[in-house]
C-alpha positions as CSV (number, residue, x, y, z in Angstrom):
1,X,46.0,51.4,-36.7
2,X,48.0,48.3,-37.3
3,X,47.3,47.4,-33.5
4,X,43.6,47.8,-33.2
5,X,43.1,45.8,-36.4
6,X,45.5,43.0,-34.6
7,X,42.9,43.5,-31.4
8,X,39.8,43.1,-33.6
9,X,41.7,40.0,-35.8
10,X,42.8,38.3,-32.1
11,X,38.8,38.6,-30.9
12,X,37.3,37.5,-33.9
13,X,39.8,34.5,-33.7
14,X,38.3,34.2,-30.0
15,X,35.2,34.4,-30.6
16,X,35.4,31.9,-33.6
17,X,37.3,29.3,-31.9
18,X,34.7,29.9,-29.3
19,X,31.9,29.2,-31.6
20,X,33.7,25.9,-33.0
21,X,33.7,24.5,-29.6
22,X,30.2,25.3,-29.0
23,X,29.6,23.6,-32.2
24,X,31.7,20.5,-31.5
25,X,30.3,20.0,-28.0
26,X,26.4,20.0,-29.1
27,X,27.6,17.5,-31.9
28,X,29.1,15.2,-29.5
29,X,26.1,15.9,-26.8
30,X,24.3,14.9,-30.1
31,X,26.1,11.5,-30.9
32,X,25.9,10.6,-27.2
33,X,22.2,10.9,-27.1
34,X,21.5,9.3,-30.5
35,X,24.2,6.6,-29.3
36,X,23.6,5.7,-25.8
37,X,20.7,3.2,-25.0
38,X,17.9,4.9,-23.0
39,X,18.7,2.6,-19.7
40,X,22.5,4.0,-19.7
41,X,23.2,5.8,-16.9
42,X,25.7,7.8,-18.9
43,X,25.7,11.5,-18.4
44,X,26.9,13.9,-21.1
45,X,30.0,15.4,-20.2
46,X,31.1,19.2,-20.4
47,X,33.9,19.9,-22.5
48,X,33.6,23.5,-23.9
49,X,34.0,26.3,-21.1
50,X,31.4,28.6,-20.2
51,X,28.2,29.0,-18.2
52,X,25.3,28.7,-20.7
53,X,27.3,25.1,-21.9
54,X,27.1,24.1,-18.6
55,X,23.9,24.9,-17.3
56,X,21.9,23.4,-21.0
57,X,24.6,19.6,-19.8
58,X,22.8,20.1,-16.2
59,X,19.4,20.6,-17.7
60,X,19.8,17.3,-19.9
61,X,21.6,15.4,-17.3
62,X,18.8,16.1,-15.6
63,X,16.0,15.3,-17.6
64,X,17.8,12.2,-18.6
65,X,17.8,11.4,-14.8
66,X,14.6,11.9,-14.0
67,X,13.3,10.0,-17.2
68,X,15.4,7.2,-16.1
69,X,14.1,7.2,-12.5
70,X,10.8,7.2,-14.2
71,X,11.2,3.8,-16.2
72,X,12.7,2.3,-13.2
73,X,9.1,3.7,-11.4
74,X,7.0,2.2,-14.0
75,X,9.4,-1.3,-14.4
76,X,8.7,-1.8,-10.2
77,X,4.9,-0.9,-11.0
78,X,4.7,-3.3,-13.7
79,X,6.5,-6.1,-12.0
80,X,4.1,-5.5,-8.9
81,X,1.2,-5.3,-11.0
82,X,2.2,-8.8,-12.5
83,X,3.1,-9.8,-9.2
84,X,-0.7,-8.9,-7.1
85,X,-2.7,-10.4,-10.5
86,X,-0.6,-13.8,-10.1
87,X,-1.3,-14.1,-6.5
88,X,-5.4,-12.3,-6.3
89,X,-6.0,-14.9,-9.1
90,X,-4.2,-17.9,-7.4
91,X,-6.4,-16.5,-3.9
92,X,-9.4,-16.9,-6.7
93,X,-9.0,-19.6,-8.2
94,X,-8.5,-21.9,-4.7
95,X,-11.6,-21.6,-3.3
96,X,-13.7,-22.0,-6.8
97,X,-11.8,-24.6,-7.8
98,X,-12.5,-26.0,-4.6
99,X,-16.1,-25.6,-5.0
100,X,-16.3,-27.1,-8.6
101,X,-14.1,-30.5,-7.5
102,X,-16.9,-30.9,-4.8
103,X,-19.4,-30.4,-7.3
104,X,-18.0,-33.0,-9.6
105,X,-18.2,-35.4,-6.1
106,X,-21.5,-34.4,-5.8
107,X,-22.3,-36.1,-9.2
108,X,-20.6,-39.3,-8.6
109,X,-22.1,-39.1,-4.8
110,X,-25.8,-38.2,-4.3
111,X,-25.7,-39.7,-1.0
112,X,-23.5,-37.2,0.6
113,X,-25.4,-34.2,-0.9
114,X,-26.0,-32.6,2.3
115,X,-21.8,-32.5,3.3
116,X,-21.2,-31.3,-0.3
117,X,-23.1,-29.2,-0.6
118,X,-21.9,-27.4,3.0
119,X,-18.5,-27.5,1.6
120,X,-19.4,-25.6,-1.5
121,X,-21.2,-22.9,0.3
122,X,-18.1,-22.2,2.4
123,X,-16.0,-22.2,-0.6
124,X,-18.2,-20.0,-2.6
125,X,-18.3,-17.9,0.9
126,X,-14.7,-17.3,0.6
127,X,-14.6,-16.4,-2.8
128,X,-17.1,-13.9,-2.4
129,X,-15.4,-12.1,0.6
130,X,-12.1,-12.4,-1.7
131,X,-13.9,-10.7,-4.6
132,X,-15.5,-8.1,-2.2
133,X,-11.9,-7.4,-0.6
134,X,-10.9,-6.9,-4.0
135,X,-13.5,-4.1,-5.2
136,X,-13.4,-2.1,-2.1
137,X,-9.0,-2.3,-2.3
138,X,-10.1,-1.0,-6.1
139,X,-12.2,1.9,-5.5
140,X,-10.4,2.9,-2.6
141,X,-7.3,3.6,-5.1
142,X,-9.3,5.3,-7.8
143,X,-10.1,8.1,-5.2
144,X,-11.5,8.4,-1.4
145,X,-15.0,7.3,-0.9
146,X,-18.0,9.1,0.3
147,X,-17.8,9.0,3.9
148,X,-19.7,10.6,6.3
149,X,-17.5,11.1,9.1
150,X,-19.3,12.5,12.1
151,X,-18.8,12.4,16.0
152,X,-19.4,8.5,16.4
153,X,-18.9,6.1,19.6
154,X,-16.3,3.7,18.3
155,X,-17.4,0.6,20.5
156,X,-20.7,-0.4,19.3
157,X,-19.4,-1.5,16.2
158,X,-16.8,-3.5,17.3
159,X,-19.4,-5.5,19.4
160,X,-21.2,-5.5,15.8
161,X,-18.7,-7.1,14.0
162,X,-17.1,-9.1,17.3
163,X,-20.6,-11.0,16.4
164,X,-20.2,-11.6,13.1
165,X,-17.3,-13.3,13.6
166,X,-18.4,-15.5,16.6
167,X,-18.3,-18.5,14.9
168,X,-14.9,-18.4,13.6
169,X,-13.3,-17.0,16.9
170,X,-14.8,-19.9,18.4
171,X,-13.5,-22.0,15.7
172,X,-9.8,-20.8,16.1
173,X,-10.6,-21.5,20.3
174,X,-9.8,-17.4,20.1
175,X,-11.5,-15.8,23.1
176,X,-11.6,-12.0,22.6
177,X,-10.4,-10.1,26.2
178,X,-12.0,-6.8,26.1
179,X,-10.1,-4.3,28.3
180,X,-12.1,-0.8,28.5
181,X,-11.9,2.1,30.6
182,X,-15.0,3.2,29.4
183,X,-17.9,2.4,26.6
184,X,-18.7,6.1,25.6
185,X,-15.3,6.9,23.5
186,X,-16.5,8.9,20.9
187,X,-14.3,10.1,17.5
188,X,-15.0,11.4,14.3
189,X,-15.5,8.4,11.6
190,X,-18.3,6.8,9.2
191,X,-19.6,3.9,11.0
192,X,-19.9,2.1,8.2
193,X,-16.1,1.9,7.3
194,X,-15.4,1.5,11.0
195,X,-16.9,-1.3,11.1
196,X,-15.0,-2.6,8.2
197,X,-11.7,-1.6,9.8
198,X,-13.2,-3.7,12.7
199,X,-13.6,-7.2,10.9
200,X,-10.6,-6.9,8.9
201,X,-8.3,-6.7,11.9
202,X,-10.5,-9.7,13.3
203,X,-10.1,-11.4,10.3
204,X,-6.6,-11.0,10.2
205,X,-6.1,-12.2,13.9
206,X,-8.3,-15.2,13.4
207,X,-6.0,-16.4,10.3
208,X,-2.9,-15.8,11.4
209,X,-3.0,-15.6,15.2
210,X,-3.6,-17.7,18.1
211,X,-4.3,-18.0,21.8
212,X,-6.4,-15.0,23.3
213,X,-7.5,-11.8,21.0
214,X,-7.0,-8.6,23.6
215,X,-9.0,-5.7,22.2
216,X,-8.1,-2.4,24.6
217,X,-10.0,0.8,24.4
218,X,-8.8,4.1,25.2
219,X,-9.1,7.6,24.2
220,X,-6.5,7.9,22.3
221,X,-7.8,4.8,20.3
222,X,-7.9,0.6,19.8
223,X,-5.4,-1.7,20.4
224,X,-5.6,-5.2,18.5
225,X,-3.4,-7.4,20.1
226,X,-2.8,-11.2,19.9
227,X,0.2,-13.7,20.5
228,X,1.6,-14.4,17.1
229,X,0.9,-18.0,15.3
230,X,4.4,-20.3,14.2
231,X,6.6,-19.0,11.0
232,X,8.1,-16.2,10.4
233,X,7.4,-12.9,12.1
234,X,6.4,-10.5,9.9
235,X,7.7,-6.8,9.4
236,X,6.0,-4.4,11.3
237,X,6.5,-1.4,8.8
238,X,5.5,-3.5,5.9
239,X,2.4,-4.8,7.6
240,X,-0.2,-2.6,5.3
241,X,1.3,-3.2,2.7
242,X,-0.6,-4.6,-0.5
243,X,0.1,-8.0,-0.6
244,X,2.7,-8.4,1.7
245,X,3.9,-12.0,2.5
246,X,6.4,-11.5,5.1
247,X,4.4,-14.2,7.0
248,X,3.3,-17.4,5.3
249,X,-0.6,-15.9,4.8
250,X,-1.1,-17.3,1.9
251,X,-1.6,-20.9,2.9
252,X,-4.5,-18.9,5.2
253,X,-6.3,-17.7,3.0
254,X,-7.3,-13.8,2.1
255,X,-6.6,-12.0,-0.7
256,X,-3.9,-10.1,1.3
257,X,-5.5,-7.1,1.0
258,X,-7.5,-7.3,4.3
259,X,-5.1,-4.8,6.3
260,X,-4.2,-2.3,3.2
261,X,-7.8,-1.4,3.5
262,X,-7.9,-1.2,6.8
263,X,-4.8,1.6,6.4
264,X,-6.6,3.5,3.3
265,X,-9.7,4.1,5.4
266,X,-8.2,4.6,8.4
267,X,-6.3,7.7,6.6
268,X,-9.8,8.7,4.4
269,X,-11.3,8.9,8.0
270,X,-8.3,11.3,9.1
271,X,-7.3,9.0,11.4
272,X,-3.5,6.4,11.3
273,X,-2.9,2.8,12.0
274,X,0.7,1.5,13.1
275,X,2.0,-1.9,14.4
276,X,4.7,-3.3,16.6
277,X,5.8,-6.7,17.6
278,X,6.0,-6.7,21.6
279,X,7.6,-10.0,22.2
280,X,5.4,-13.0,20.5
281,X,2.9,-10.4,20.5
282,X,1.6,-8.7,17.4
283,X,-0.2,-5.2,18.0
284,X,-2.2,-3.3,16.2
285,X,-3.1,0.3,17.0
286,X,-5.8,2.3,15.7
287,X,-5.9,6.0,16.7
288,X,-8.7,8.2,15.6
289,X,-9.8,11.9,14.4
290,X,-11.2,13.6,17.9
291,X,-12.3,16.5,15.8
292,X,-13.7,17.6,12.7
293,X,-11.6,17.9,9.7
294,X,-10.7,21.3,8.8
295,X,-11.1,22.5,12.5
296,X,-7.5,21.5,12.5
297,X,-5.9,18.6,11.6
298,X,-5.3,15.5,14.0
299,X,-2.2,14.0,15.0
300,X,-2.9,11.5,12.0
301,X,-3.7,14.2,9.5
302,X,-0.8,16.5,10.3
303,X,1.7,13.6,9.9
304,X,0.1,13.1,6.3
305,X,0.4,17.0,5.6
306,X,4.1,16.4,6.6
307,X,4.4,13.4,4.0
308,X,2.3,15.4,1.0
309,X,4.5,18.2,1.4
């Protein structure tokens, strides 16, 4: 008898030193967390042996990770929020500002009304294309837009919008080189926001390009490709990017969102844009959706399936 009640006495003792630990480790778990600033990247530590005390430590560590990740997400969003308002309102504020100084001249100098005024339209020109880049950037975050992709010849627009910008290709001496093998490509896409991918690639050449704009046509898609202006050359894989100023754009005016746009519709269209640097060469390559969506994806669609998943 004496034996079983030492067995019973020894487990008891077991299981109550046990218990203590238990108690002592969620205590000092406790302190650590009521302790340790939210930015620490301290982890709680596992002193008391068994499995459940180690898997609730991973499941904090864990959530404290991730929470932490999270701040550091919405600390990056925050600074690059602060970041695009500085420079969209600095964009904004240029051209208006521009406009009201030659209104002011216009007051103290009738006589050269019709210059003045010129000059103000070009300004107030500019701001309206930089508030209109703006918008579109804006609803194309909030959620795809209502296109109507449908089998489309891709080259009619770009003579469309090859003619808008006449004047300022001829401005910039930019003569565009057109290299086709044929004029009946056809692709899935909304003409509409074609022809917006269109202009602000042209755009985009004419600011910060020179020398001759070679547009090439294939099946497989468009090729934008001019010789690079003087600076710094800027980073290919960054290109789309909202904002980026790996190239001294600013000075050239733009809200720097001309090419980020050209990427979201590209991709609402089912379709990709890349770019390289071939020598002093900057190329832009548009390849498009050959097929209706849900038929299958395209080359362009797949590769997004790939990222989502």
């Amino acid at each position: 008898m004496l034996p079983v009640f030492i067995l019973a006495a020894f487990a008891l003792a077991l299981v109550l030193f046990r218990l203590h630990a238990y108690r002592r480790q969620m205590l000092e778990m406790a302190r650590i967390l009521e302790e340790t600033p939210p930015e620490s990247n301290l982890a709680l530590p596992v002193e008391a042996g068994g499995e459940p005390a180690r898997r609730l430590c991973r499941a904090v560590n864990s959530r404290l990770e991730k929470g932490r990740e999270l701040r550091q997400e919405t600390l990056r969003r925050e600074r690059e929020l602060k970041h695009s308002m500085a420079c969209i309102s600095h964009d904004i504020r240029t051209p208006l500002a521009g406009a009201m100084g030659y209104l002011q001249l216009l007051e103290e100098e009738p006589e050269h009304r019709a210059e003045y005024l010129e000059i103000m339209g070009r300004r107030l020109k500019e701001l309206d294309g930089l508030l209109d880049e703006l918008f579109l950037y804006t609803r194309l975050q909030s959620g795809p837009l209502p296109l109507s992709c449908e089998r489309t010849a891709i080259i009619p627009p770009l003579y469309d919008a090859l003619a808008e910008f006449y004047p300022q290709l001829e401005a910039a001496k930019m003569e565009p080189k057109l290299e086709f093998d044929r004029e009946d490509i056809m692709a899935y896409a909304d003409r509409e926001a074609l022809g917006r991918v269109y202009r602000n690639l042209i755009a985009n050449a004419v600011r910060h390009g020179q020398g001759t704009l070679t547009i090439s046509a294939t099946d497989r898609g468009i090729c934008f490709a001019n010789p690079l202006g003087p600076g710094p050359r800027p980073d290919p894989s960054r290109l789309f990017d909202r904002l980026y100023q790996g190239n001294p754009a600013r000075s050239h005016g733009g809200a720097g969102l001309g090419l980020a746009i050209v990427k979201e519709l590209m991709e609402q269209m089912n379709g990709k844009v890349s770019a390289q640097i071939a020598g002093d060469e900057l190329q832009v390559e548009l390849c498009f959706c050959h097929e209706p969506a849900g038929e299958g994806p395209s080359p362009a669609g797949a590769d997004r399936q790939e990222e989502r998943a």
